[in-house]
N, C-alpha and C positions, 0 to 999 in steps of 0.2 A: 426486426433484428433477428441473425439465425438464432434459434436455440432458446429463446423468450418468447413467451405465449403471456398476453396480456391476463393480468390477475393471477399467476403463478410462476413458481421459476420451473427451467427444465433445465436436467444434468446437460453439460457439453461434454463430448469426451474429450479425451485429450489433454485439456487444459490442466497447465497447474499455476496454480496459485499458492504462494509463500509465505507465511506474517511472521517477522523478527519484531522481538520490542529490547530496548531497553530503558532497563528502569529507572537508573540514574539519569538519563537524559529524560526518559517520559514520551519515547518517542518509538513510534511501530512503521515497520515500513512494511507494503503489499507488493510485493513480484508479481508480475504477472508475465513473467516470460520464467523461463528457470534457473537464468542466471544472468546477471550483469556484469559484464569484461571490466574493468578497468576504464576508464577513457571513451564507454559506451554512448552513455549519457551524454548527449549533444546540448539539451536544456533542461533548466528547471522552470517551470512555471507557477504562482503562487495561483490556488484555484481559490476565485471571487465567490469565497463565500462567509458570511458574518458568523465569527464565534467567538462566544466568550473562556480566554485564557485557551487557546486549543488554534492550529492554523494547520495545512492541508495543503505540499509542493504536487506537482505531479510530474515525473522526469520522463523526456522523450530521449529518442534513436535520431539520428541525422536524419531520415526519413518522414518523423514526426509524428511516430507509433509509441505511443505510450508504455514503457517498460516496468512504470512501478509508480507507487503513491506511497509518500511518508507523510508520518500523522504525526505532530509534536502536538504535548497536550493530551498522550494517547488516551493514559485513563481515564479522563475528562469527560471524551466523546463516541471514546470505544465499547462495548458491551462487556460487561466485568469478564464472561466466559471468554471473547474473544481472547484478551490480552492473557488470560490465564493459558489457552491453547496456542501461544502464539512460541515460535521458537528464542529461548530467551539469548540475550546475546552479550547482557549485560557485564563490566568490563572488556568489552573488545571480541566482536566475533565477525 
């Protein structure tokens, strides 16, 4: 994989990456593009993985490139810093 060396990570340039949470829902979502249109998002898919009180979509492009990962259950399963650095959006953003 580019830009990943086995046993440490390495910067990519370029990329951004985004974390929204909010708190009333309990729910963080991860961009990994810089923005999603309206109407972008072609699917959702629930990612098979077992947790308790905490579940994990991951929304693709008509292409089937993955645009972003929403965490409900954030604080649950997210690292306290994360959700505290994360952009809050709580009532409506």
């Amino acid at each position: 994989m580019p830009g990943v060396r086995h046993g440490q990570a390495e910067l990519i340039q370029n990329v951004t990456v985004r974390i929204t949470y909010d708190s009333v829902a309990n729910a963080a979502y991860v961009y990994l593009t810089d923005s999603i249109a309206p109407g972008q998002v072609a699917t959702t898919q629930d990612a098979d993985i077992r947790l308790d009180m905490a579940s994990i979509n991951v929304d693709f492009d008509a292409d089937g490139r993955v645009l972003g990962i929403e965490v409900l259950g954030a604080d649950r399963i997210l690292r306290p810093e994360t959700v505290e650095a994360a952009e809050n959006i709580t009532g409506g953003g």
